[in-house]
N, C-alpha and C positions, 0 to 999 in steps of 0.2 A: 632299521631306522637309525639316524646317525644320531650320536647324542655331542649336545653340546658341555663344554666342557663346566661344569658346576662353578656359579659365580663364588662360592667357597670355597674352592682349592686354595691349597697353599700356589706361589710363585713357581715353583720346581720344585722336583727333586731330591729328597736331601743325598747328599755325598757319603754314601754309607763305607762306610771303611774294609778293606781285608780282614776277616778273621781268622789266626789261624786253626787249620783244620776245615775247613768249608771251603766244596768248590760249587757252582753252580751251573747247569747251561739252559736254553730254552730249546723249543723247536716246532715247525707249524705241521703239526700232526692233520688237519683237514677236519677236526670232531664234528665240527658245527660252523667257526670261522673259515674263511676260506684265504682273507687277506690280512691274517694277522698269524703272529704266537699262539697258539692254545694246549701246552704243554710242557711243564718246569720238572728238572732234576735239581733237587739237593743234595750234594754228596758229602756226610760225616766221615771223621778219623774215625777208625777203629779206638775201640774203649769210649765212644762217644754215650754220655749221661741222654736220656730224653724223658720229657713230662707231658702231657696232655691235660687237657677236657675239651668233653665232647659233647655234642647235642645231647638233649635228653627227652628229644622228642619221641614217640612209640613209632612213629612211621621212620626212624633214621636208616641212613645208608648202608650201600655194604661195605665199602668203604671203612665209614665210622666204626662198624662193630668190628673190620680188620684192626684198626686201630686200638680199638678196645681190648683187645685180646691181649695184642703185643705191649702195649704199654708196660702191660704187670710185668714185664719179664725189664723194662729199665733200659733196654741200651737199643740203639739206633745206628743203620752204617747210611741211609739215604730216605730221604721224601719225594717221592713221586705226585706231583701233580696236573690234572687236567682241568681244563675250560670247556665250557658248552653242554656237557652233559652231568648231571651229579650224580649216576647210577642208581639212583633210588627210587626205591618200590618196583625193582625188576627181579625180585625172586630170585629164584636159584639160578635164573641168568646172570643177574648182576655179580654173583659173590663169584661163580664162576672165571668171571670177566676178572675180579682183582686176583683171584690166584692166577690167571695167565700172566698178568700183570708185573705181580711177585715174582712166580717164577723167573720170569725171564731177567729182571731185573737183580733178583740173586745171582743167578748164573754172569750176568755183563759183571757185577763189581766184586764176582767171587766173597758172597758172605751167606750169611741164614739168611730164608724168604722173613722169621721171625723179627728181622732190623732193618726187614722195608718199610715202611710208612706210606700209604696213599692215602687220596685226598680227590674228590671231585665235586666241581659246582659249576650249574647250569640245568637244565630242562628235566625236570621229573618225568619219571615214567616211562621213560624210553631206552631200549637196549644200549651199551656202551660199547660201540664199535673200536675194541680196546687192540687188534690187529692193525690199527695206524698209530696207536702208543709204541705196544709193542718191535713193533720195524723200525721205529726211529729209536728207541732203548742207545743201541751201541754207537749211534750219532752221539747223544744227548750224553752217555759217558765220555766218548772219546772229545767232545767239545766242552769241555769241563776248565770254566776258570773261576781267580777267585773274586773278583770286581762288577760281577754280574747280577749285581741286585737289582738295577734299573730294569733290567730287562727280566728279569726273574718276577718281579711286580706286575710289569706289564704283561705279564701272559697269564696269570693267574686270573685276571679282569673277566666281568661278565657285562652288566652293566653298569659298570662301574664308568666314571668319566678322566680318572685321570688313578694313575698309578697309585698307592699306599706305601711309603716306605719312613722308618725313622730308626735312630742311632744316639747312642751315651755309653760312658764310661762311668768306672767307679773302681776304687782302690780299696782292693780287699789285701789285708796285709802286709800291705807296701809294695805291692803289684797292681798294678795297671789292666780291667780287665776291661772290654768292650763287647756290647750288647749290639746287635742288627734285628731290625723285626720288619716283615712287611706284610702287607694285609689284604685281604680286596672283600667287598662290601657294598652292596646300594640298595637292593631294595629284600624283603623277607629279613629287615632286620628287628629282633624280637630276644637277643640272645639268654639264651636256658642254660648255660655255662661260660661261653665264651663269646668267639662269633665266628662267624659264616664262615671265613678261612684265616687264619693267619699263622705266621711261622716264625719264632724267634730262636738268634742262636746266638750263643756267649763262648768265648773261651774260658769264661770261669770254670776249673777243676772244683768239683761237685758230685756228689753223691745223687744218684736217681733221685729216692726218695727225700731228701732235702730241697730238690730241684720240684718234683710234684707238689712240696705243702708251699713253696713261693708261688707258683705258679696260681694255684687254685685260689690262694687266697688274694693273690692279683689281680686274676681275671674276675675276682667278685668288687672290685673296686675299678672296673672298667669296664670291663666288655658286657656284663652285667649288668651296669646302668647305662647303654643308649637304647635308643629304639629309633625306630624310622617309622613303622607302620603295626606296630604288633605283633608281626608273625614270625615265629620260631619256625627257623629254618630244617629241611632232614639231616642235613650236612654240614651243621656249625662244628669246626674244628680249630682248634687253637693247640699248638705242638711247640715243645722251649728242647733245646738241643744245647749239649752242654761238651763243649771239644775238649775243654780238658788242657788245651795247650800254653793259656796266661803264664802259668809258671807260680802259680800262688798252690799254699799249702791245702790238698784237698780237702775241701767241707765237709763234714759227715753228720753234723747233727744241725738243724734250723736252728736252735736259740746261740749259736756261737756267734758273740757280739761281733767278730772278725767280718761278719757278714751282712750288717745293715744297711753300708753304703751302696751293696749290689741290690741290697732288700729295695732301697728306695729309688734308683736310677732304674731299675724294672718295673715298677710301679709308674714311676712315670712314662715310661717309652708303652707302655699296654695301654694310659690312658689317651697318652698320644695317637698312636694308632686309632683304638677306641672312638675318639673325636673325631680323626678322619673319615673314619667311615660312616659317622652322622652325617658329617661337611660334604657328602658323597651322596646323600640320601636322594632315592630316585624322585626327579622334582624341585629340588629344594634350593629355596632360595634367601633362610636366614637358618640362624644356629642358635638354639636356644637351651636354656644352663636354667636348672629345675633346680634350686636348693629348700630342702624340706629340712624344718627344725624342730621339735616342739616336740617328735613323735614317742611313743611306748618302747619302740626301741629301734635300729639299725636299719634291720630288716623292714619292718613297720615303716618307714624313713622312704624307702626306696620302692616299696610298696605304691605307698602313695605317692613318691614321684613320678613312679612309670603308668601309674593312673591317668594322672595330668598330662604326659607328655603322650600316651597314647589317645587320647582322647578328640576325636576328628573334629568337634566342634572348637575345642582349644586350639587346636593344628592348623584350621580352617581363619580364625581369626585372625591369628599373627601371619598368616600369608595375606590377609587382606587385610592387616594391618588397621588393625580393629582394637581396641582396647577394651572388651566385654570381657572383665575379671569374672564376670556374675558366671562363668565358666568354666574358671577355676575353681569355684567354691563348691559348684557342683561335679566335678572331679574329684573334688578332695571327700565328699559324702557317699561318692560311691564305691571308693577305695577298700572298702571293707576291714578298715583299719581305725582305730580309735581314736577323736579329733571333737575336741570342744568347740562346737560351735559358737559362742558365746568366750570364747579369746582367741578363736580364728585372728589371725595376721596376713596381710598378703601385700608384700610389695611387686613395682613393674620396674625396671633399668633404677632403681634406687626408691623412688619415688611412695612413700606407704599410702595404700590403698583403700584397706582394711584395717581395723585395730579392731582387737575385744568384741568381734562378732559383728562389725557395723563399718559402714562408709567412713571414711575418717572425714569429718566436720571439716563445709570448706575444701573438700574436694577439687582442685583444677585437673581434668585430663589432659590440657594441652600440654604440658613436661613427657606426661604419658606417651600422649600420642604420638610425641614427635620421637620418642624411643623406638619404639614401634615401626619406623619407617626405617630403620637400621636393619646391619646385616644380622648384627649378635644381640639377643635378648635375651634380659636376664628376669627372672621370677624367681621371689622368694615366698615363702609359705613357711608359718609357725602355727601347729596345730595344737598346742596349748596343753598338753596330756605329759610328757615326758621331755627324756634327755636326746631321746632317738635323733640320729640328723643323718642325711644321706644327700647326693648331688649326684642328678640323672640330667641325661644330655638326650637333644632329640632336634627335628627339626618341623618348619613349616609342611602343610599338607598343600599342594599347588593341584593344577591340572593336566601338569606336565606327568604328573604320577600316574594318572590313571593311560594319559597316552602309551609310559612308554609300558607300562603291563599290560595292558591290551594287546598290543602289537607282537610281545613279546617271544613268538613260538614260530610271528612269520618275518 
């Protein structure tokens, strides 16, 4: 089924820059597409830093737990990725399948099977015909350049409608470092660490472990608060790769002040990301920005954010463009989280709704409603208990959704 391209997309593009030490290439391996990309190499410098998180679902990949394994050990020479299949829940077939995979892929860029990195997303359950990965390996190194993020986006895609890519700088010690990330995402998004796939890489010189506690505490400030639909993915993987080549003084411990302006420019390119792949959601047709205040604490915050933004009835509404707050109130009571009824707050695109547990006297919807008929929706909620606040992103529930997962295996 062909999907059209998501009335949320950004315009293009963005123009992701050379990083040094990163080459990239694509290649149409046949997994599942037949007239597209469905296979990315990423090729690291040697001494290249790498970080993870990964699903934390019991049913994850084999994939995932290859990654698992090697993270601990810090360094990375390449990422290998496929489309169409996500090897999971194929037993000792699957795991199989990524050592052929490694293997071969140590041998092309001469390094340890331990500093490959794969990664697969599309169709549970099914064998990973990893002998058309394989045969194209010495292609996909020999075709190695370093401007190929466009197309390195585009092959990662499942149902996805339009590529993921984004880009920033930041000056750590009077050097210039730049960050590239790209992502793909649309529908089983539900993220338990990170999300579905993404991959960012820095020439920031950086220690492993300095690189893992940016990371993780990143991705809990993004990838961590959208949702699309609920469901936690086998295969959510999120991987930061550190070349080393900026030319700034290596990082070695997180709180070295020297390091904040990379702290916050990564923070924003994972939110960035993050959002696009809400703007992406299968179906969707607005984007909506959940801000929770009031709560017990952070976590509690975000909790009850992803309550409301998973919530079909709430989802259901703003796709028909409904203003039934009384929706919200009942998301926020099922949340399992602490929430004074009785100073309950709920605003829609500004407009307060709710105060102190009641309709606000003098109510007009129409401001409301005409919010409502917009691309971007914004809700606020103060649940009256604490200092807790968090900001979860999600989008409309359409019928476009249910099309294109139905369809989805023919």
């Amino acid at each position: 089924m062909a999907l059209q391209v998501s009335p949320l997309a950004p315009e293009s593009f963005p123009d992701l820059p050379v990083i040094a030490g990163v080459s990239l290439a694509t290649a149409r391996c046949g997994i599942k597409y037949k007239d597209r990309t469905d296979a990315c190499l990423i090729e690291l410098a040697e001494g290249s830093s790498i970080a993870g998180v990964l699903t934390r679902s019991l049913t994850a990949s084999a994939p995932v737990e290859w990654c698992r394994e090697n993270l601990k050990r810090g360094s990375g020479r390449a990422i290998l990725i496929n489309a169409g299949n996500s090897n999971a829940f194929t037993g000792a077939v699957g795991v199989a399948s990524v050592k052929r995979c490694v293997t071969v892929a140590a041998e092309v860029l001469g390094c340890s099977e331990a500093e490959i990195f794969v990664a697969s997303t599309g169709v549970i359950g099914e064998p990973l015909p990893d002998e058309k990965i394989t045969a194209m390996l010495p292609n996909l190194h020999a075709g190695q350049n370093d401007d190929g993020w466009a197309d390195a986006a585009a092959a990662i895609m499942t149902t996805d409608t339009y590529p993921k890519g984004a880009t920033c700088k930041a000056v750590v010690d009077g050097v210039t470092v730049t960050i590239n990330g790209i992502a793909k995402g649309s529908g089983m998004i539900a993220p338990d660490m990170a999300t579905m796939l993404a991959f960012v890489v820095t020439d920031l010189a950086v220690s492993a472990p300095v690189l893992q506690a940016l990371l993780s505490a990143g991705s809990d400030r993004s990838f961590n608060c959208i949702t699309v639909d609920g469901d936690t993915s086998t295969s959510d993987t999120l991987l930061l790769a550190a070349t080393g080549r900026a030319g700034n003084r290596r990082i070695e411990k997180v709180n070295d002040p020297a390091l904040e302006p990379f702290r916050k420019a990564l923070d924003d390119l994972l939110i960035d990301l993050a959002q696009q792949v809400v703007r992406d959601g299968e179906g969707a047709e607005k984007f909506v920005t959940i801000a929770v205040t009031g709560a017990d604490s952070d976590a509690a915050a975000r909790r009850i954010g992803l309550a409301i933004g998973n919530s079909p009835l709430v989802k259901t509404a703003i796709a028909g463009e409904d203003a039934n707050w009384g929706r919200i109130v009942m998301a926020v009571g099922k949340a399992g989280e602490k929430a004074d009824r009785d100073r309950l707050a709920i605003s829609i695109g500004g407009v307060a709704v709710a105060h102190n547990g009641l309709r606000v006297p003098d109510y007009d919807e129409a401001p409301v409603a005409a919010h409502m008929k917009g691309q971007n929706i914004d809700i606020a909620v103060d649940v009256g208990v604490g200092e807790g606040e968090a900001t979860v992103w999600t989008c409309d529930l359409t019928h476009r959704y249910i099309d294109i997962n139905a369809d989805y295996r023919s």
